[in-house]
Legacy VTK file of the C-alpha trace (Angstrom):
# vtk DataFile Version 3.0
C-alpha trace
ASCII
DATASET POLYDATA
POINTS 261 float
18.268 -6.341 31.272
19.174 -2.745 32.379
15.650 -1.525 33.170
15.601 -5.100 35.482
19.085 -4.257 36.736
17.938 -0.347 38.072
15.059 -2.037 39.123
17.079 -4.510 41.556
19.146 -1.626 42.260
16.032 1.103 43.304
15.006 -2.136 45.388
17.832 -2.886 47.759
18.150 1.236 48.068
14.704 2.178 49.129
15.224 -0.438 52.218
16.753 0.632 55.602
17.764 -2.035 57.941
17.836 -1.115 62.124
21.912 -1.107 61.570
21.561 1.581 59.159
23.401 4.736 60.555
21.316 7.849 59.851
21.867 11.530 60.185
19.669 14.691 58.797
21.812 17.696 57.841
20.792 21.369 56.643
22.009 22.411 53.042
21.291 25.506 50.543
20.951 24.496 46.965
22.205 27.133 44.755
21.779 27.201 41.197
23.482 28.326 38.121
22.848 28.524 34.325
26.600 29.274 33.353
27.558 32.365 35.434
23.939 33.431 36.368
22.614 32.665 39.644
18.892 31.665 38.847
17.340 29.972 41.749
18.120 29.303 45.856
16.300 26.200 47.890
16.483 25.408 51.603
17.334 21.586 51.834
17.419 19.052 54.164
19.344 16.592 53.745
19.254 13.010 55.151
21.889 10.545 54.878
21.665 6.998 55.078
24.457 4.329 55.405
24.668 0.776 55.700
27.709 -1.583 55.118
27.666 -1.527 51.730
26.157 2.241 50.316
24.944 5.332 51.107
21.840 7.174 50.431
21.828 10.783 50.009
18.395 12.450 50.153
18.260 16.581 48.977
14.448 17.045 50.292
13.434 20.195 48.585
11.621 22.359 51.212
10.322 24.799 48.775
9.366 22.641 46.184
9.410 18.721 46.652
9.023 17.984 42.979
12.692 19.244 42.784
14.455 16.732 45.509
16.968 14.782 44.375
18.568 11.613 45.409
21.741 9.976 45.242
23.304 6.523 46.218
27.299 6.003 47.022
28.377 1.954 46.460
31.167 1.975 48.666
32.883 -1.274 46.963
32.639 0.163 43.781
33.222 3.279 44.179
30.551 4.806 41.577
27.563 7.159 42.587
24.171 6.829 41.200
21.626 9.807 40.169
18.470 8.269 39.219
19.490 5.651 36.083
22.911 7.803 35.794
26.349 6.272 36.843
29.815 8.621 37.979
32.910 6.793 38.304
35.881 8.365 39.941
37.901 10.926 37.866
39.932 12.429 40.045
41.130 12.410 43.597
41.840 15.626 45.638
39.923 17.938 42.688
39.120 20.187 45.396
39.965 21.042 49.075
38.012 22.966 51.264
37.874 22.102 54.897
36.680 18.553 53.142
38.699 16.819 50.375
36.236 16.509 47.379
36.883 14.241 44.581
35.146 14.621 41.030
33.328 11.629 39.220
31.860 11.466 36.155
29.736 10.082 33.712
30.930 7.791 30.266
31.346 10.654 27.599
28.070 10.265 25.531
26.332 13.896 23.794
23.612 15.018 26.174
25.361 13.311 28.963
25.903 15.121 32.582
28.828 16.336 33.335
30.999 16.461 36.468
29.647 15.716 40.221
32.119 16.791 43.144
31.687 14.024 46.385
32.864 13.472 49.741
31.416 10.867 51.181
30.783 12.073 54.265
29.391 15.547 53.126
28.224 14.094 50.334
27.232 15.899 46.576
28.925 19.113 46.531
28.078 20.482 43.257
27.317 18.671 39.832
26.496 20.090 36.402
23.881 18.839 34.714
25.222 18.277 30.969
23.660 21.744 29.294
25.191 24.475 31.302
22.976 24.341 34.599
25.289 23.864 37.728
23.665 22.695 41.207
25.329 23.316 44.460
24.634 22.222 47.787
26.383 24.370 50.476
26.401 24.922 54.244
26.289 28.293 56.286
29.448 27.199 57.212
31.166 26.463 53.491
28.855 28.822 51.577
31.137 32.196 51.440
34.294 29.920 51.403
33.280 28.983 47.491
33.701 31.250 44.505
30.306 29.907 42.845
29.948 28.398 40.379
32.833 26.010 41.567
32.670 23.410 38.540
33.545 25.955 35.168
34.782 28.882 37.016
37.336 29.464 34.157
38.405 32.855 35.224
41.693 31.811 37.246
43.061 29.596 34.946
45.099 30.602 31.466
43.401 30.904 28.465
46.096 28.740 27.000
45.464 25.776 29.185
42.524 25.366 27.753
41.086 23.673 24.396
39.546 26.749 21.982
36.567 25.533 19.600
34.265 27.008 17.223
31.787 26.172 14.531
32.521 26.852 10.755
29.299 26.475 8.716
31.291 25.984 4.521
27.883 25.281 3.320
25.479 27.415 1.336
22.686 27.190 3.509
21.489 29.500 6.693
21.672 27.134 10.257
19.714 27.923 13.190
19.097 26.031 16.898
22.557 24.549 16.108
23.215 22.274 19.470
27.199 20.454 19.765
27.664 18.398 22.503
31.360 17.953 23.794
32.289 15.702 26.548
32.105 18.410 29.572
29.679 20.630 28.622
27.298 21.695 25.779
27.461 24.755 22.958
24.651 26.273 21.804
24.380 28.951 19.214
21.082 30.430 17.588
22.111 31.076 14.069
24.869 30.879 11.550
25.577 32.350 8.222
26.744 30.489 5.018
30.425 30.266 5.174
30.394 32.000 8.485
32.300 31.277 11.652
31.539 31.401 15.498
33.740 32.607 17.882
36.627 31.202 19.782
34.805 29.182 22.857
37.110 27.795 25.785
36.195 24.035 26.355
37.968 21.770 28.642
38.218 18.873 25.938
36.577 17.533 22.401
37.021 15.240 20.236
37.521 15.402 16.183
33.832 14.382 16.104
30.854 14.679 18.431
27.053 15.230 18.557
26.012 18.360 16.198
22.618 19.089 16.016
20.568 21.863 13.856
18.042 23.124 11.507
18.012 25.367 8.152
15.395 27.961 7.525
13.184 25.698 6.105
13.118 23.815 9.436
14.519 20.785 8.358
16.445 18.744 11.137
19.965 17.656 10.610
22.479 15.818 13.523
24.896 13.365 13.937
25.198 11.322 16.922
28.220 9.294 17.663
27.863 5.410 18.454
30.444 6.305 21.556
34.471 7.547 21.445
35.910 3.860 22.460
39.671 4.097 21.885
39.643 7.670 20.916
41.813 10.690 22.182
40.254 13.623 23.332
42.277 17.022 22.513
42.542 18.826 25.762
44.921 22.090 24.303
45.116 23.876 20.861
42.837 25.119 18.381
39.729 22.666 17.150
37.325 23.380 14.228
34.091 21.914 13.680
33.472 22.210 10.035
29.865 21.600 8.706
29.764 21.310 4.626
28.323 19.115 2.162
24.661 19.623 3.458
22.038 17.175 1.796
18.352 18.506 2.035
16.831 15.812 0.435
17.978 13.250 3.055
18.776 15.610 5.987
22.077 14.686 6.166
25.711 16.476 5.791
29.576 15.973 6.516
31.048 16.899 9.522
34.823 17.511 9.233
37.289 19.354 11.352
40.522 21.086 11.688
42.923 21.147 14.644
46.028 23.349 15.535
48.136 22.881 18.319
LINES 1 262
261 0 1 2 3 4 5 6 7 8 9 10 11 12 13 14 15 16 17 18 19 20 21 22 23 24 25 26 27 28 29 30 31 32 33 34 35 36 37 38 39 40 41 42 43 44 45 46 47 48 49 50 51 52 53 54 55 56 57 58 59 60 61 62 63 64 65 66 67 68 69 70 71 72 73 74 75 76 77 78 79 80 81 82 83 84 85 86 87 88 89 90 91 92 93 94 95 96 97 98 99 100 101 102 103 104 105 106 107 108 109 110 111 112 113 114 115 116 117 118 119 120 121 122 123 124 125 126 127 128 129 130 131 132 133 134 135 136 137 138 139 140 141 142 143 144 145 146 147 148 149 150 151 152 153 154 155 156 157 158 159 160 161 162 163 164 165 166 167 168 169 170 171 172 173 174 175 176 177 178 179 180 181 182 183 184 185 186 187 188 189 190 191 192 193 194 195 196 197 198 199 200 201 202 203 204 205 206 207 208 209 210 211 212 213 214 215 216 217 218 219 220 221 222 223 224 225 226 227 228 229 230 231 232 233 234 235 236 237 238 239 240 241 242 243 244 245 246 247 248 249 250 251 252 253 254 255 256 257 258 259 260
């Protein structure tokens, strides 16, 4: 029913009527991995609207392989990215000249995180779930934002934030360990028995999530959560992972944690 559903959806999208209202646009797509500039594209950008949507078209001029496209439903207020869906977070996240508003995904592990839109500029920047950041700027806008724009944490106090690490109680060496919180993803190559990571500053988690990770024999352990329905994310405070119990037989273990306001 979904595939048929993205299917009906690619259909009345890839269609332009003569009342369609179309304009072409220049943009620079910058990229990030966290606070590392790794990549700049020249982009042209054509823009598409009818009475109900808008179609947003990045055309890669370097590389076409790496367009994108995205489609605004006006009625519904949700933006599409391929079979991805961003509902309205929050209005007025960020003013610049244009008023951008941020939209994002359900919170599932591996998920994308946020996308900043005005629908008239269209995507600003979005992150892509795993710490890569894309943003599409203007000669104009370009030295007006402190990039990257969506976790550029350094303005803000450490105490408005949510800290997290990882405490491995187990008896057994972890490597490739992968824990997915709702706005971004944590990554760490190794971990000790009984050791701890570091303090991380996350925007939110909740008391469980998706943990992901092998021992030194390269056995393959996670836990994926079903989804967070009715759940309360904590946004402040201290929160522990703790990883213990470790089965090797079955490849499973016990995830518990430990928060402090």
């Amino acid at each position: 029913m979904r595939k048929y559903l993205y299917l009906c959806l690619f259909i009345l999208i890839g269609c332009k009527s003569k009342n369609d209202i179309v304009s072409i646009e220049s943009r620079k797509l910058v990229v990030f991995d966290f606070e590392e500039m790794v990549r700049e594209n020249q982009i042209e950008l054509t823009r598409v609207e009818s009475d109900s949507l808008i179609k947003y078209r990045y055309e890669n001029l370097v590389d076409s392989t790496k367009s994108m496209s995205f489609q605004y439903l006006k009625h519904q207020d949700k933006i599409y990215f391929g079979p991805e869906q961003f509902y309205l977070k929050e209005k007025k996240y960020l003013v610049e000249e244009s008023v951008f508003d941020k939209y994002e995904t359900e919170p599932i592990p591996d998920g994308m995180g946020p996308l900043l839109f005005n629908k008239e500029y269209g995507v600003l920047a979005f992150d892509n779930g795993w710490g890569m950041q894309f943003h599409f700027v203007t000669k104009k806008n370009e030295k007006k934002f402190q990039l990257p724009i969506i976790y550029d944490f350094s303005h803000i106090d450490d105490n408005e934030f949510l800290k997290f690490k990882l405490h491995n109680q187990s008896e057994f060496e972890l490597k490739n360990i992968t824990i997915g919180l709702p706005d971004t993803v944590l990554t760490y190559d190794y971990l000790g028995t009984r050791a701890q990571t570091e303090w991380t500053n996350v925007k939110s988690a909740f008391h469980y999530g998706f943990v992901r990770f092998f021992d030194v024999k390269d056995r393959k352990y996670f836990i994926q959560p079903i989804d967070y329905m009715g759940e309360k994310a904590f946004e402040k405070g201290e929160l522990t992972y703790v990883i213990k119990n470790i089965d090797s037989i079955n490849q499973a273990f016990e995830l518990d944690f430990d928060y402090k306001n």
